[in-house]
Structure formats: C-alpha cells, structure tokens
N, C-alpha and C positions, 0 to 999 in steps of 0.2 A: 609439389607433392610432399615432400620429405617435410614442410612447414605444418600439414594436416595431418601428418600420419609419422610420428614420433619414434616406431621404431625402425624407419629407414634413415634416422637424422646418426650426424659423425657423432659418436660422443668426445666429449673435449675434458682429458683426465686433469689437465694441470688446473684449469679454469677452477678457480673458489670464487665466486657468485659474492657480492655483497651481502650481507645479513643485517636488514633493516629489523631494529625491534621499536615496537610505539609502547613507549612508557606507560600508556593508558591503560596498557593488555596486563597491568600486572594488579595483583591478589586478587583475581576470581578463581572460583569454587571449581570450576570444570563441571559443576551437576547436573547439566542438560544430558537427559539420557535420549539415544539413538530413537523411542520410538515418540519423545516432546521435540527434539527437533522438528522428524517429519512431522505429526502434525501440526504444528505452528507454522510450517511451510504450505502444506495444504489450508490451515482455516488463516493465512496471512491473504488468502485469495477471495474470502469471503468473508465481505464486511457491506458497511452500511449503503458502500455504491451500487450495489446489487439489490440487497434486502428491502431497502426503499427507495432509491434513486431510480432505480428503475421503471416504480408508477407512472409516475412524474416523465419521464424520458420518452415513457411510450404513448404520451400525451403530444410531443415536439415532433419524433419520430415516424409513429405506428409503428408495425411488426419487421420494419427495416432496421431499428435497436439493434437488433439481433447481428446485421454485418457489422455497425459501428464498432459492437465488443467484439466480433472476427477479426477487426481490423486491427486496433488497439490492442487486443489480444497476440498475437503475433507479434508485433513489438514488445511488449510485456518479455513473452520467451525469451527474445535476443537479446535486451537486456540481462533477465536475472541468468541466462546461459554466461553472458560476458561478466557479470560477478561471480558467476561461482568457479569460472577462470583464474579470476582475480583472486578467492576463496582458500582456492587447493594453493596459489603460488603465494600467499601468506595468511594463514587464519587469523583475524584479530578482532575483537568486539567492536573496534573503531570501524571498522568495514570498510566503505567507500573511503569515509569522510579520510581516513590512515594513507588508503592509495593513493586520492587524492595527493598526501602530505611527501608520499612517495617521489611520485612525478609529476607534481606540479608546483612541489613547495608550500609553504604554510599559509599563502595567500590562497593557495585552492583548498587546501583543508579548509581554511575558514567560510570561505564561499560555502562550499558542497557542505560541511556542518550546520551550517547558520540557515540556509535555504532547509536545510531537512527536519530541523527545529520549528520553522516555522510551517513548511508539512505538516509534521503529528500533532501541535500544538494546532492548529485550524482542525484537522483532521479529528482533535478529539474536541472541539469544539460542535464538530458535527456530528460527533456519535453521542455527547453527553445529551444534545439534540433532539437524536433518533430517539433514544431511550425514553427522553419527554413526550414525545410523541404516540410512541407503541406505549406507555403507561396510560395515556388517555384515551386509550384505547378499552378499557374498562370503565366503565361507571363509577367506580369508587372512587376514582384518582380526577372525575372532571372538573371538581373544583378547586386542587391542588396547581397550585401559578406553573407553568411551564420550566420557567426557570429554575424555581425549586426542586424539579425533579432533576434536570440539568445539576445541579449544585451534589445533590446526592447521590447520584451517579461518579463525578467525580471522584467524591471522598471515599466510597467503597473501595474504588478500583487503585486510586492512590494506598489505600492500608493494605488490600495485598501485595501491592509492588515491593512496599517497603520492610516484606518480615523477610523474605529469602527469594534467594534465585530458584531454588526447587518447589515453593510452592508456586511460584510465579507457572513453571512450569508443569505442574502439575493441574492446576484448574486452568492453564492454558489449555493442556490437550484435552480438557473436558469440552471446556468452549467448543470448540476446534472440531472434537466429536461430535456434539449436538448439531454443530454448522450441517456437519458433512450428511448427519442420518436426517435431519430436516431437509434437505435440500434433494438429496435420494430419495426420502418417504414420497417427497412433492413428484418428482418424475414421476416413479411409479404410478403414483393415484393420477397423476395427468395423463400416463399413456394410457391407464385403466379407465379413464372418463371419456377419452378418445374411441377407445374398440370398441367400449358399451354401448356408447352416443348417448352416453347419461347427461342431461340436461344442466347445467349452471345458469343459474338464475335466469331459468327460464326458457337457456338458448341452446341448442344443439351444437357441443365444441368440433373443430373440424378445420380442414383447409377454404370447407364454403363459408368461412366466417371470416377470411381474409379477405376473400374475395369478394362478399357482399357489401365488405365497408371500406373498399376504395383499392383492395388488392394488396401487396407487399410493401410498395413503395405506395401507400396512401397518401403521404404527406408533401412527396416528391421526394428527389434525391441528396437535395443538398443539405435536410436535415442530417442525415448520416453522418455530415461532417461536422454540422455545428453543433449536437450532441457530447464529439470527441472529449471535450476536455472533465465534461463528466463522467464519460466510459475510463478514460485514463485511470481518473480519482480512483474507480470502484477497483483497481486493479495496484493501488496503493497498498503496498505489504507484503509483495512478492518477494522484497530486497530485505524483509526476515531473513531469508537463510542465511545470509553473510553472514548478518549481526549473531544469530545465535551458535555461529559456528567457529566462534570465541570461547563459550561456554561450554563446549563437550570434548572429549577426548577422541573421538576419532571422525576429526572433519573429512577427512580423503574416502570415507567408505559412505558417510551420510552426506555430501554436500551433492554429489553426483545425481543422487539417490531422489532426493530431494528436487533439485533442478528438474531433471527428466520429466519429472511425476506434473509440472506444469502445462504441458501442451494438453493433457486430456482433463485437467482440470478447467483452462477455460475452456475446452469443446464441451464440455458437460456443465459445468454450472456454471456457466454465461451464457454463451449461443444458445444450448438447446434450452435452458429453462429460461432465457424470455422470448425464444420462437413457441416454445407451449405456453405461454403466456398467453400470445397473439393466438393462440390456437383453442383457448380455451373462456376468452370471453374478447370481446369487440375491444380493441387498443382504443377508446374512449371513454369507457369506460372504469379507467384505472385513474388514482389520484397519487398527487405529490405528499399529502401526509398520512400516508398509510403504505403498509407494505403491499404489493401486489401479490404474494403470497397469499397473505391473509385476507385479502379482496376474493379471489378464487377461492378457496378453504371456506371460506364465511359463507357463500353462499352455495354448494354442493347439496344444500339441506341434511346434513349430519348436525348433531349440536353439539358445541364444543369444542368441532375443529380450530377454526379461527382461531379461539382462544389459545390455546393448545399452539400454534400457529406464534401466535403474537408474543408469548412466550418465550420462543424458540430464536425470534429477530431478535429480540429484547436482549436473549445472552450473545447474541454475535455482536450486536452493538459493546456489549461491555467488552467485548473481548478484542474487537479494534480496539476498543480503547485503553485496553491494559493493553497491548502490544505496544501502542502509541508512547506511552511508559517507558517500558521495557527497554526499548531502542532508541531512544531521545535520550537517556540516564547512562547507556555505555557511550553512546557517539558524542553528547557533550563533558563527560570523564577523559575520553579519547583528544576534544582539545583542552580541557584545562589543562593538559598533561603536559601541554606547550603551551601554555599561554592565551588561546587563542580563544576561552569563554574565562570568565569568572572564578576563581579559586576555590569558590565555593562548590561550584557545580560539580569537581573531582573529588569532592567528600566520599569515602565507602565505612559503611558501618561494618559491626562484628561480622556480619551475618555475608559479609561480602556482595554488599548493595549500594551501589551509587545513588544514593539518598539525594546530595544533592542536585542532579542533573533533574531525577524524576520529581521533586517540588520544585525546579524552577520549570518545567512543563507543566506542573500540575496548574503554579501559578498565572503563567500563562495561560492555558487553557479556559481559567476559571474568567477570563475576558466575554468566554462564550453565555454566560450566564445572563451579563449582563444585558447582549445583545437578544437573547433570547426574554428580558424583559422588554426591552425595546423594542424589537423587529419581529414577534413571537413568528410571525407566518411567512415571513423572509430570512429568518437565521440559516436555516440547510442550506439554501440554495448562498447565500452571501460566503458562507463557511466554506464548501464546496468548490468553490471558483478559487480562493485561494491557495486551499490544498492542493487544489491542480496544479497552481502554479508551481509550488513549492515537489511535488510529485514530480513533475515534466525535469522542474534545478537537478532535482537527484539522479533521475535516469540520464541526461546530457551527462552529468558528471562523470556518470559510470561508465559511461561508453567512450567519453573520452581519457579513464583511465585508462581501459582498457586500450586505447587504442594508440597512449604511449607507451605500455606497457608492450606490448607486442612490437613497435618499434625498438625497443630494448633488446630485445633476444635476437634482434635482427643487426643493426646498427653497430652497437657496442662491443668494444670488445674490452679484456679480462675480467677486472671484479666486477665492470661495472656492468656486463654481458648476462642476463639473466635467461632463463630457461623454463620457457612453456612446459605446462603440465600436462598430460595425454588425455585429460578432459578440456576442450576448448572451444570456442564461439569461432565458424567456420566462415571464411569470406571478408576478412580483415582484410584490407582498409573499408570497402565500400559497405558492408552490412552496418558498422558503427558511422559513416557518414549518412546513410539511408535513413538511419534511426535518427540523428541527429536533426534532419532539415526536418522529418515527419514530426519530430517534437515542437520545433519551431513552428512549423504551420499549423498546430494545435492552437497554440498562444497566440497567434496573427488570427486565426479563425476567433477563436474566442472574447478577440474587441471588435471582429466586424460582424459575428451572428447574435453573441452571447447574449444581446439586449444590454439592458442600460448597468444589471450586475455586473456583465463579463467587459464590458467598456470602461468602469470602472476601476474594476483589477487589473486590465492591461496598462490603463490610466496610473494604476502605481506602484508599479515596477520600477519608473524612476526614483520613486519617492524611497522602496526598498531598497533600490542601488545606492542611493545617497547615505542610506542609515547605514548597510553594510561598509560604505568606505569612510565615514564618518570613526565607526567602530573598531576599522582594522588600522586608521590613522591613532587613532586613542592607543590599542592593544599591541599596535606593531613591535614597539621593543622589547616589550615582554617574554613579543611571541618567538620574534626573532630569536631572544635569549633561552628560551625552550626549546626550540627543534634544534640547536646545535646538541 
C-alpha cells in the first residue's frame, strides 16, 4: 500500500539520494513551452501507422483492426505511464536511452540508443514514403519518381530541425494541431454519415456493412495478432514526452499532464476511427497506398474533400518525420556524451541544436530513397517491419528501466536508495514483465505471420545483434572512459 500511495510512505530525512547528471542534458534552450510539449505528446500518437497503415491493415484484418490497436493500445499506456515515472525522477533529453545508462550501465545505454536510431531512422524512411505516396495522389506529381518526392521531403524537414529548438516546436504544434482537427473533423462527418445513412460510394454506412461482408472477425481471429507489429509501429512516438521534457522548464506539471491525455487518445483516434472505417465502407475496399481517410472523404460526393484530406496526411507524415529528427539528435548527443555514438553526432550549434545527431539520422534515412527507387511498391511495408522492431527495443528497454528503477527505492539503501515519485506505473513487478513477454510475442508472431517481409526482419536480428556488439567491442573504451 504505502509503495502506491506516497503519502503513507516513512519519510527518510538523513537519506541524500544519488544525483546522477547525463553530460548530454547540458546547453539546451529550455524553450519548449507547456502548450508544444502537449501537443507533440498528443500528434506523437498520430503518424503514418494510422494515416495510411491502416488501409492496408484493414485489408489482413477487416474491421477487427480495431481490437489489435485496443490491444497494443493499452500497452502503449503502460509504457509511456512507466517513462513518465522515469521522467518526473530525472528529466533529461537522453530520456530512456540516460536510464538506461542509469541502471544498466553504458552497454544498455548503447543498446537502447542504437535500437532507437534505428526506429526513427526506418521510421522516417516510412514517412518520407508516405509523403511520396499522398503526393501522387494528385495529378501533377504522377510523373515525379517516387523517390524524389522521398528525397524532398527529407530536406525540408531536416532545415527546420536545424534553425532552433523553438521553431522546431512551433510548426511541431501546428502539425500536431492539423493531426488532431483532421482526425476530429473525420469523426464528426463519419458519425454525421452514419445518423444520415448518407451513402459512400454508393453504400449505405452502418453496422449492416459489417455484417453483410463477413461480420467483425471477417478474416478470422488470428489476423488480430499478426497485424500487431504494425499496430505497435503506428503508436511509435508516444516516448516524445520524455524526450521533450528535457527541453522545458516545468517537467513535473506537464509530463503528468501529458501521460494521462494518452488513454483517450488511443480510444478516439485508433479504435474508434478505424471501427468507423469498417463502418463506413466495406473493409475491401480500402488500399495500402493510400490513406483510408481519403478513400472515405473521396468518395462522400463533396469535391474537394479527399484533396483537402490528402493534404492533411501529407503534413502528419512530415511531422513524424520532424519528430524522428528531433529525438534521434538529443538521444544520440545524450551518447556521444560518453562515448557510446561518434563525436561528431554531440555537435550543438549557436542556436542550441544537435546538428550532428539530426544529419546522421537525416543520413541514414536518405537509405530510404533509395529503396524507394528500388522496391517503390514494397518500401512501406519493408520500412515498417523494421521500425517495429526498433519500436518493440525501445519499449522493452523502458520497461526494464523502469523495473530496476523501482527495485532501487526498494532494495537499496542510503545514497544509493532512490525515491519514487507520486506519479507512477501501478503493479510493478508483473505489469513491466506482462509488457515485456507481450513485446516478445509481437516479434515471434511477426517471423511466423508476417509473410516473407516479416520472416525476413526477424531473420536479422542476428545480423543487428552482431553489428551492435561489433560496435560496442570497437567504442567500449571510449565509452567506458565517458560514463565515469
């Protein structure tokens, strides 16, 4: 009782607490103001695995989608609830990847950083992608190479990153706003096309639309599961608020704030907007290179909508992908800081921007281009399956910070006895081991359903475990020589 609920706990006046500080956390701005935090925390929930991963999904699926992101959704919570734990009992731009270096030493920093590099670096390999995609989505752009639009997408979003942290922030929370009144305007006009029985393309929207094409479970059940690793992906970005809760000055009043605001964010724009999906046109109807928004919107016979629509995907794509930036440029600053990336990648300009981190992601990234000339009609999906992977590294990581961290407050005693904060992830040990195995069986499902892509990226894991010990044999004195 008294572990849940803080002010039955003894307090212990002599105890001084260790004071871990990560080198990495120092010359930033502080200019995240309270209302770019939240939103960056809210549109971190709404990116490309939803916008358009979802046509595609509800093609595997049908309108049983809808549990997989209930399911994953829920996990997601307990996660970013167990960072922002971690959050309030140290803010620092390194975020995990710092706790990590907390409690598990510089071999888990490097792990948990390097797995999360290659996250946002796949991850914006999928959005520069998306944006290829929703641009050919007008006529003007149909003879423009795929890849090129991929390439310029890129370069945009790398020159905002690189003038300041406050503009960063600033056309974040625009993004972020567009996300959220696009994805709201859609509820609305989907519950307004529902009470009407106003027609899409042709069909009466409704419950009898479930039901006349094979029911909830059309496809059967075990889709739901082998879907997962793609539902995860689209919920990449929830583990913003850490990151940006280095950057403002009052993490204890926003980080909470923030957290909270996650549970009805996925009940509202994951479950219910792709159960009105299923509600509003026959789940066979939806495709993998287009948004299913804009599929719905397109055909309502309004003109204009779609477009308008397609527009709207187009800047959340960019906005995963400046995120992708964002937080890949503090967390590898946070290990050059020790060693543990490239000396280069801890570069910060005037302007208080780790320049280097965000072009060694940019240049990473720009891999996707190529692939996107090569494999134009299998890039997403190839991209996707990685980022999962790299998705699934980061949440295991957190949860096993989290879950020596709380063995800390328990265990230890004097300096080294640390002290939970009165916001905290409830049901430690077993909710972080729950989370844990459920991550695992993500990645196990994903080389026995995923098809010949997801067999392939379970396929090399090893190949990634080898580069990462490879790298940490090469960096170890370094790194070692840093974190003392």
């Amino acid at each position: 009782m008294a572990d849940d609920h803080p002010e039955f706990s003894t307090p212990t006046l002599t105890r001084k607490p260790q004071v871990v500080v990560d080198a990495g956390d120092e010359g930033y701005a502080k200019s995240l103001a309270p209302r770019h935090v939240g939103m960056i925390a809210i549109g971190g929930a709404i990116g490309t695995g939803l916008l358009l991963g979802a046509g595609g999904k509800l093609l595997v699926a049908g309108p049983a989608l809808a549990l997989s992101y209930a399911i994953a959704g829920v996990f997601a919570y307990l996660v970013v609830r167990a960072l922002g734990e971690l959050t309030l009992h140290r803010p620092s731009s390194g975020s995990f990847v710092s706790y990590a270096r907390e409690f598990m030493g510089e071999p888990g920093a490097y792990i948990a950083g390097w797995m999360y590099v290659l996250n946002w670096s796949t991850t914006g390999m999928a959005d520069s992608t998306a944006v290829a995609l929703y641009m050919h989505y007008w006529g003007a752009f149909h003879s423009v190479p795929q890849w090129l639009l991929a390439l310029c997408a890129l370069v945009v979003v790398l020159a905002i990153n690189l003038v300041s942290v406050r503009l960063f922030g600033e056309i974040e929370f625009w993004f972020a706003l567009i996300k959220v009144a696009a994805i709201m305007s859609f509820l609305f006009i989907g519950i307004w096309l529902l009470g009407t029985g106003h027609q899409v393309d042709g069909t009466r929207p409704g419950f009898g639309l479930i039901r006349s094409n094979g029911g909830f479970f059309a496809l059967g059940v075990l889709p739901v599961f082998s879907v997962l690793q793609s539902v995860v992906f689209a919920y990449a970005g929830v583990e913003m608020v850490g990151i940006t809760a280095g950057e403002t000055k009052e993490p204890a009043k926003i980080v909470p704030r923030a957290v909270r605001s996650v549970t009805w964010r996925i009940g509202l724009f994951y479950v219910c907007s792709v159960l009105l999906l299923a509600l509003l046109l026959p789940w066979n109807k939806y495709s993998s290179s287009q948004s299913p928004f804009v599929t719905v919107l397109s055909k309502i016979g309004v003109p204009g909508v779609g477009g308008v629509m397609n527009l709207v995907v187009l800047t959340a794509a960019m906005s995963s992908l400046n995120s992708g930036f964002y937080s890949t440029g503090r967390v590898l600053r946070s290990m050059a800081a020790t060693g543990s990336a490239p000396r280069f990648t801890g570069l910060m300009n005037a302007r208080h921007v780790p320049y280097g981190g965000i072009l060694f992601t940019c240049a990473f990234a720009t891999l996707g281009v190529g692939l996107n000339a090569w494999l134009p009609g299998q890039a997403f999906d190839i991209v996707v399956n990685f980022a999962a992977l790299g998705v699934v590294t980061t949440w295991i990581m957190i949860m096993l910070c989290h879950l020596l961290f709380v063995r800390r407050t328990r265990v230890a005693e004097g300096a080294e006895r640390l002290v939970r904060p009165g916001f905290r992830l409830k049901g430690w040990p077993w909710v972080n081991l729950l989370t844990i195995a459920f991550l695992v069986a993500v990645v196990a499902d994903m080389g026995v359903d995923g098809g010949t892509i997801g067999a392939w990226t379970v396929g090399a894991i090893p190949v990634i475990a080898a580069v990462l010990g490879l790298g940490w044999v090469l960096s170890r004195r370094r790194a070692s020589d840093g974190a003392r």
